[in-house]
Rosetta silent file (secondary structure, phi, psi, omega in degrees, C-alpha in Angstrom):
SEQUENCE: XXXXXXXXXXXXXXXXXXXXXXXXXXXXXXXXXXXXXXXXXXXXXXXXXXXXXXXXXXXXXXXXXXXXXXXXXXXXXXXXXXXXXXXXXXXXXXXXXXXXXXXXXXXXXXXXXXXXXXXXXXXXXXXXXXXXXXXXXXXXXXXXXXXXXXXXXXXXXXXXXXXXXXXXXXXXXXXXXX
SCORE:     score description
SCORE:     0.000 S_00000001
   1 L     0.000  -41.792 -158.268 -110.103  -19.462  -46.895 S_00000001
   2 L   -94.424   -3.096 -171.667 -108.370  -16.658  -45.708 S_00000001
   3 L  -108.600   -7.261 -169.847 -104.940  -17.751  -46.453 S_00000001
   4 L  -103.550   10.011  160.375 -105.475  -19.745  -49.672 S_00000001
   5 L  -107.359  -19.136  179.177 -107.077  -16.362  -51.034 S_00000001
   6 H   -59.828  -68.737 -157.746 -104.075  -14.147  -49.630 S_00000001
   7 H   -41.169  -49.168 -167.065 -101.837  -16.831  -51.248 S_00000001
   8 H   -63.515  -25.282 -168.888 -103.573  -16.426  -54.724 S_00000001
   9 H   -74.570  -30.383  142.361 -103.571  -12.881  -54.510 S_00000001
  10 H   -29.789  -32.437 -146.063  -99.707  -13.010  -53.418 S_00000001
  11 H  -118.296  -12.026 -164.797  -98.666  -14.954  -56.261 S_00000001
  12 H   -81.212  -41.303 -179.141 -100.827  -12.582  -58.805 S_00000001
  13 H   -63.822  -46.053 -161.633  -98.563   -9.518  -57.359 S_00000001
  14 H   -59.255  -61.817 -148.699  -95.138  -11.701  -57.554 S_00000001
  15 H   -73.954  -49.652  172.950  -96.078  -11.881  -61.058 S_00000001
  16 H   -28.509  -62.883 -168.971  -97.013   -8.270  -61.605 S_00000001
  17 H   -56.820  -56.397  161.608  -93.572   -7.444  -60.036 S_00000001
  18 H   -11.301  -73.531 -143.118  -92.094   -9.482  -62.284 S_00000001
  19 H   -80.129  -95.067 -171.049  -93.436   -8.376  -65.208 S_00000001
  20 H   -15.054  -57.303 -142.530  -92.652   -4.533  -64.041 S_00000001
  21 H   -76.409  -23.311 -141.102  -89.105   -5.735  -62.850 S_00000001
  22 L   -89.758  -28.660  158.001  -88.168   -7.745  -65.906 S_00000001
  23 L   -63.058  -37.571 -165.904  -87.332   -4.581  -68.119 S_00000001
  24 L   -94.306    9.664 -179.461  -84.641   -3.146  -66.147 S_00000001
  25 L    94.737   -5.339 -176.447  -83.294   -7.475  -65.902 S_00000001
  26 L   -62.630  169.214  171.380  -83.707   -8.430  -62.427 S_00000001
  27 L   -94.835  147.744  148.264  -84.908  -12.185  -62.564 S_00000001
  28 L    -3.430   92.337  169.730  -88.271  -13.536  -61.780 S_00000001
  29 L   -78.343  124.237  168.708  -89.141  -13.708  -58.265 S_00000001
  30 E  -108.553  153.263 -156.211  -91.069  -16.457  -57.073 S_00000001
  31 E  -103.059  152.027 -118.298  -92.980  -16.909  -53.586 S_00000001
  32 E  -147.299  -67.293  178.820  -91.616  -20.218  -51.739 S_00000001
  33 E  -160.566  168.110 -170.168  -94.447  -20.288  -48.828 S_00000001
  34 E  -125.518  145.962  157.874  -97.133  -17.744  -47.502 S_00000001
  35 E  -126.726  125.338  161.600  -97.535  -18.171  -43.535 S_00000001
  36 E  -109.347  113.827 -179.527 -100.454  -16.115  -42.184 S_00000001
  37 E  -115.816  129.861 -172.199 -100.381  -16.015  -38.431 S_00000001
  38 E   131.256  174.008  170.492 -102.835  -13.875  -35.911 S_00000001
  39 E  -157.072  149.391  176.959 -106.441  -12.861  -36.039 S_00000001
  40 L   -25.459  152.828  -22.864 -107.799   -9.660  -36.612 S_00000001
  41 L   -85.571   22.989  158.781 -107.037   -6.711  -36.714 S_00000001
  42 E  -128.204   88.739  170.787 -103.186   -7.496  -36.428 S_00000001
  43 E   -83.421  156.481  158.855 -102.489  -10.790  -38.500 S_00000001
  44 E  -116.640  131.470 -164.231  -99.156  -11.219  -39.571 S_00000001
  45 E  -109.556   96.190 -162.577  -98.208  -11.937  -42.818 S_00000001
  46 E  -123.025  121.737 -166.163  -94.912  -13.714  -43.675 S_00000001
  47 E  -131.495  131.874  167.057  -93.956  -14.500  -47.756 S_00000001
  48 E  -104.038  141.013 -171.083  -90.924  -16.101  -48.205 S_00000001
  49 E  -150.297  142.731  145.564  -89.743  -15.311  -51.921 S_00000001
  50 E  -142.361 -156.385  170.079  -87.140  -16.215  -53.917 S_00000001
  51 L  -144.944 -179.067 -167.191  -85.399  -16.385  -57.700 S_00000001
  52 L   -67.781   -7.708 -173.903  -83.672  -18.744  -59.615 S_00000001
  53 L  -140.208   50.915 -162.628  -80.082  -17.318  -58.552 S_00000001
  54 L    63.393 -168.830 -161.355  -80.924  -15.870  -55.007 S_00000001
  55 L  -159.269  124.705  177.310  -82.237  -13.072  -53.323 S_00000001
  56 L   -72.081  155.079  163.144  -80.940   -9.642  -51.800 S_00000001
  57 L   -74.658  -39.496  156.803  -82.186   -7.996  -48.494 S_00000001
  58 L    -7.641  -71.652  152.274  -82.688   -5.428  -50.770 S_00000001
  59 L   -72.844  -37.949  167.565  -84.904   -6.879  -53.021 S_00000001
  60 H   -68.531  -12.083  164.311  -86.862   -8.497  -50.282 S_00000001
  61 H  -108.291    8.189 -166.426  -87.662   -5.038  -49.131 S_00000001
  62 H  -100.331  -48.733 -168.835  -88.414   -3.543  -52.658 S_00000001
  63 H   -75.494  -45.406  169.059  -91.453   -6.690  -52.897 S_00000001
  64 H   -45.352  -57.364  163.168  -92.492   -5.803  -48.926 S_00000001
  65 H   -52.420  -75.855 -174.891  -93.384   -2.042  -50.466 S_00000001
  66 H   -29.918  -69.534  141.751  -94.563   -3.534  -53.908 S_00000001
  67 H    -2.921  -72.218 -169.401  -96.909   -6.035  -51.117 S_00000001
  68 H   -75.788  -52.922  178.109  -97.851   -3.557  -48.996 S_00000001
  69 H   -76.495    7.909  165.933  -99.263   -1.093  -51.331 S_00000001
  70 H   -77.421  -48.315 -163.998 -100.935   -3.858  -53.371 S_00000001
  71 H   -54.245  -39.514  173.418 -102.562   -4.785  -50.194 S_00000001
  72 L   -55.902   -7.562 -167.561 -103.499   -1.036  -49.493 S_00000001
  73 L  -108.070  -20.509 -175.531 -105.151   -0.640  -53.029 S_00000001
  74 L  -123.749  101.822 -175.902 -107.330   -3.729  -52.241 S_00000001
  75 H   -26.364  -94.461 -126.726 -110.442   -3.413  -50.216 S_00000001
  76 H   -76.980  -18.392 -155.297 -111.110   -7.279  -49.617 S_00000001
  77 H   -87.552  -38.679 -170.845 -107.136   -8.069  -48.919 S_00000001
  78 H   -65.581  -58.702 -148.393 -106.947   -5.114  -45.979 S_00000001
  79 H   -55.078  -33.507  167.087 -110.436   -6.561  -44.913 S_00000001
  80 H   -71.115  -22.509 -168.668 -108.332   -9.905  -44.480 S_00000001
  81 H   -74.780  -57.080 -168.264 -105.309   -8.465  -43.384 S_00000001
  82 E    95.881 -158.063 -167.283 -106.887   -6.258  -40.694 S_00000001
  83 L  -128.426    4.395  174.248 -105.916   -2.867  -40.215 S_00000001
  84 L  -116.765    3.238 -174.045 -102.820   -3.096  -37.974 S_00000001
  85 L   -54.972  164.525 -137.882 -101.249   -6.439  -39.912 S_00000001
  86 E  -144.162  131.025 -171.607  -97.855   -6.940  -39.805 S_00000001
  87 E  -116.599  103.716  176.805  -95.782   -7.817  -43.394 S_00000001
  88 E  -117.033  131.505  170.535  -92.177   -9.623  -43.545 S_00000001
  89 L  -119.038  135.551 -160.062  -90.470  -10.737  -46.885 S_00000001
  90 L  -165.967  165.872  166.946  -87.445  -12.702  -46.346 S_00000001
  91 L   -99.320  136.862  173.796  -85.754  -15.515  -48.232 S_00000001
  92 L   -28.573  153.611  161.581  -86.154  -19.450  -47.194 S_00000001
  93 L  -112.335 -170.294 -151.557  -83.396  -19.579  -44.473 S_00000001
  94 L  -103.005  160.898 -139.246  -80.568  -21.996  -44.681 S_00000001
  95 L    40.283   31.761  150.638  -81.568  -25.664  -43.565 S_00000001
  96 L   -50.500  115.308  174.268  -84.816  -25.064  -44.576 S_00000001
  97 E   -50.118  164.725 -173.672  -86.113  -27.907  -46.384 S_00000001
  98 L  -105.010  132.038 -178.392  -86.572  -26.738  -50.280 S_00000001
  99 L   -69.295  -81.540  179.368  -90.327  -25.896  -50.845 S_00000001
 100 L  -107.688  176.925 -165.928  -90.583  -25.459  -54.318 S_00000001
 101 L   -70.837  -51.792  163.004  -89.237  -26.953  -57.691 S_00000001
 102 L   -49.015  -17.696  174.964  -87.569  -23.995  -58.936 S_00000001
 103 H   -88.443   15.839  148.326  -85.010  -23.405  -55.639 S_00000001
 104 H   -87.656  -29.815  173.540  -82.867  -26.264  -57.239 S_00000001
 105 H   -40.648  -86.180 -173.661  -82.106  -24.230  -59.932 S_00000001
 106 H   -44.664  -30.845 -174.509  -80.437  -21.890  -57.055 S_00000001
 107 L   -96.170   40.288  160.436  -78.821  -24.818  -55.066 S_00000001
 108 L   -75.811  130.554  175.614  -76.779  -26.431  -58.126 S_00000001
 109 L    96.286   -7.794  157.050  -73.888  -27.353  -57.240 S_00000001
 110 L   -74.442  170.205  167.190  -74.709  -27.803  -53.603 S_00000001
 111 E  -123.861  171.014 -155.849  -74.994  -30.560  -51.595 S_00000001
 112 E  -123.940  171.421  131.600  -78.251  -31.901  -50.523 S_00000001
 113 E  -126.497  112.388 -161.368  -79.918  -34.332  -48.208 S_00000001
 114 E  -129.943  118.881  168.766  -82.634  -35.645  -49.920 S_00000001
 115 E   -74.803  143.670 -169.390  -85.449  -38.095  -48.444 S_00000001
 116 E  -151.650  167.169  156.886  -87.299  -40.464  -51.698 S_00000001
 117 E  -129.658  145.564  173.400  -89.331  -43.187  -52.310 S_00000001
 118 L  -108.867 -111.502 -156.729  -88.467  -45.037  -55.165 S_00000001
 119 L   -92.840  -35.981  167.942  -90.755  -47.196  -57.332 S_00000001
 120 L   -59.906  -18.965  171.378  -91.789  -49.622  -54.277 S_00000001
 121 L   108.026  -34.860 -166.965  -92.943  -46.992  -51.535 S_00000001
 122 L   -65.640  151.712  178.346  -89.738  -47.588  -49.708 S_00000001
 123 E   -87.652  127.447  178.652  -87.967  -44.883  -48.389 S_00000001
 124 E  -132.254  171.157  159.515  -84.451  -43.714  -48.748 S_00000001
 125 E  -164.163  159.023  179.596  -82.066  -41.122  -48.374 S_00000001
 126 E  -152.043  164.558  175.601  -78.950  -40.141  -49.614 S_00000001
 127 E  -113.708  161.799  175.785  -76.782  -36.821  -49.694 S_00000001
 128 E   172.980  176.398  176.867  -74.799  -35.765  -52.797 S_00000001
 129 E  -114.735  153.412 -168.207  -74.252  -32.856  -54.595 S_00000001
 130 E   -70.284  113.021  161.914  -76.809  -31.447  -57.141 S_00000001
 131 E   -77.000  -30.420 -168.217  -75.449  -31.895  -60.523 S_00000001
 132 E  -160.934  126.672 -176.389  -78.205  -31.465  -62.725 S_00000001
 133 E  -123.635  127.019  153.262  -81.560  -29.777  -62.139 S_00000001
 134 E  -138.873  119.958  176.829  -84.684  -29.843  -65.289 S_00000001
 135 L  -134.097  -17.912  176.076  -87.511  -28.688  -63.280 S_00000001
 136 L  -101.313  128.849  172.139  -88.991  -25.793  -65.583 S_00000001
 137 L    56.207   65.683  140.942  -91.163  -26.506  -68.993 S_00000001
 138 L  -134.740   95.527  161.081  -91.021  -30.587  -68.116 S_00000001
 139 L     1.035  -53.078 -173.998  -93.325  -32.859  -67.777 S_00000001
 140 L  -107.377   73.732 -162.456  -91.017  -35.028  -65.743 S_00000001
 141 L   -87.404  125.387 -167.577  -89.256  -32.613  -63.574 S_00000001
 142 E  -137.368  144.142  152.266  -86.084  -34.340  -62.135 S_00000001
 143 E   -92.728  172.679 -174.908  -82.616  -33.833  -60.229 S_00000001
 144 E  -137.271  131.277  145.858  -79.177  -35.412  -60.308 S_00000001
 145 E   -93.196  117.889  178.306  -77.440  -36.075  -57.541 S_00000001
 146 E  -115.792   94.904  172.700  -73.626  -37.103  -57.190 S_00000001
 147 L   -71.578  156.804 -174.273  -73.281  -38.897  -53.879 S_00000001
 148 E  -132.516  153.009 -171.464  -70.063  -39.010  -52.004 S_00000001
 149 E  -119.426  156.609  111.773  -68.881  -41.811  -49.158 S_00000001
 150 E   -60.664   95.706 -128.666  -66.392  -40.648  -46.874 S_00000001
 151 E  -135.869  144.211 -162.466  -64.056  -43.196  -45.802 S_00000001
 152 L   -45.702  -24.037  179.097  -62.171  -42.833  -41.994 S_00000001
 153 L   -69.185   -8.317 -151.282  -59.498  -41.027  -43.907 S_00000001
 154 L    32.122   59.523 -178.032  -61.747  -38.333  -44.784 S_00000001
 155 E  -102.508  150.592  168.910  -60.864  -39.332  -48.428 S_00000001
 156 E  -118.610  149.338 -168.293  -63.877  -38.846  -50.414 S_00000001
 157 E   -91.089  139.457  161.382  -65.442  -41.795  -52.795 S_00000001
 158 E  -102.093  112.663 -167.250  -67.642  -40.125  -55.564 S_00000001
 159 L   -75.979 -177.693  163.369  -70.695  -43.153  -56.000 S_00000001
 160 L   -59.013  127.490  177.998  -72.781  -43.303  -59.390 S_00000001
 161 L   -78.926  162.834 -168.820  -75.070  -40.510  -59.628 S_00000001
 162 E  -128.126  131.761  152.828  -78.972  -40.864  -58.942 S_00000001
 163 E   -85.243  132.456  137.910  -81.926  -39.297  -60.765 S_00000001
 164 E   -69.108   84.888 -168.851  -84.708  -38.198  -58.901 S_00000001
 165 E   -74.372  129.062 -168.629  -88.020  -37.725  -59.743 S_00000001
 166 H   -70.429  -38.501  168.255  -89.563  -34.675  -57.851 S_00000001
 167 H   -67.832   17.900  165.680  -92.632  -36.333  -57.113 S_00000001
 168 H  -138.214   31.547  167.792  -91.045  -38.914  -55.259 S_00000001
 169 E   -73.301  131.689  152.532  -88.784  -36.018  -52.830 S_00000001
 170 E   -82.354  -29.104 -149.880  -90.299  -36.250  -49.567 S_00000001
 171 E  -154.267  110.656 -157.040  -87.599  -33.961  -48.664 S_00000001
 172 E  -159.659  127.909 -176.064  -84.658  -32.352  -49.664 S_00000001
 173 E  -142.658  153.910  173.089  -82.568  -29.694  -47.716 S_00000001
 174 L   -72.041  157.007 -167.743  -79.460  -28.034  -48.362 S_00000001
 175 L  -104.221  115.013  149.005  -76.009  -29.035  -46.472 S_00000001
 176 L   -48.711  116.455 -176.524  -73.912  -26.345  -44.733 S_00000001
 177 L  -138.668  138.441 -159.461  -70.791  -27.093  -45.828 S_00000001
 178 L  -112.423    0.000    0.000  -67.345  -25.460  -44.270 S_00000001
């Protein structure tokens, strides 16, 4: 209850901010996960946010004001909040699994490890690098992947690439790569 009403009320603000932010050109911020941890009257409140081409510390403290004085204007959100709650906005950190449909957009061109099922239930996984993303205004929202083998030589093989339907990611996290 109390976090699946935060969350809506979170995602009502992202959009506000948007909408505000969207004149001077920043891109669309979107929230990734809500965690609310604690009990009254100091919960903590932690929204991970991001956009389609990353996110500034910057920006992650301009939506922590924008946040906090939404919460401060609304009776029912401090009453959820408490009156000592504690607010962090931060971007997913890296080898985070990816949350939502829209952070492939930002990881193109990365490489992945991605857990699937395909049409049989069975489970796979494969790494590659993200090639293709259509995950906004589709029906069918999907990725491309271009896996690579690695051979003792550290020569690398480039395989066929595989489409991916997002409803059949269990899992999919980005690769640190040096």
């Amino acid at each position: 209850m109390i976090k699946d009403r935060l969350l809506a009320f979170i995602e009502d603000s992202f959009e506000e901010y948007s909408i505000e932010r969207s004149a001077s050109g920043e891109p669309d911020v979107f929230l990734v996960a809500l965690l609310v941890k604690g009990t009254l009257p100091s919960r903590r409140v932690e929204v991970l946010a991001e956009t389609d081409s990353g996110i500034s510390v910057t920006r992650c403290m301009s939506i922590a004001r924008w946040l906090r004085n939404a919460f401060e204007e609304n009776e029912e959100i401090r009453n959820l909040v408490g009156e000592d709650y504690g607010l962090m906005v931060s971007s997913p950190g890296i080898g985070e699994p990816i949350q939502h449909a829209r952070q492939y957009i930002r990881h193109k061109g990365h490489l992945l490890r991605v857990r699937y099922t395909d049409a049989g239930d069975a489970e796979h996984e494969v790494s590659g690098r993200l090639v293709e993303v259509e995950v906004v205004e589709t029906t069918s929202p999907f990725i491309v992947l271009e896996p690579e083998k690695v051979s003792k030589g550290r020569k690398r093989e480039r395989l066929e690439p595989v489409r991916l339907e997002l409803n059949r990611i269990k899992s999919a996290v980005v690769e640190v790569e040096f």
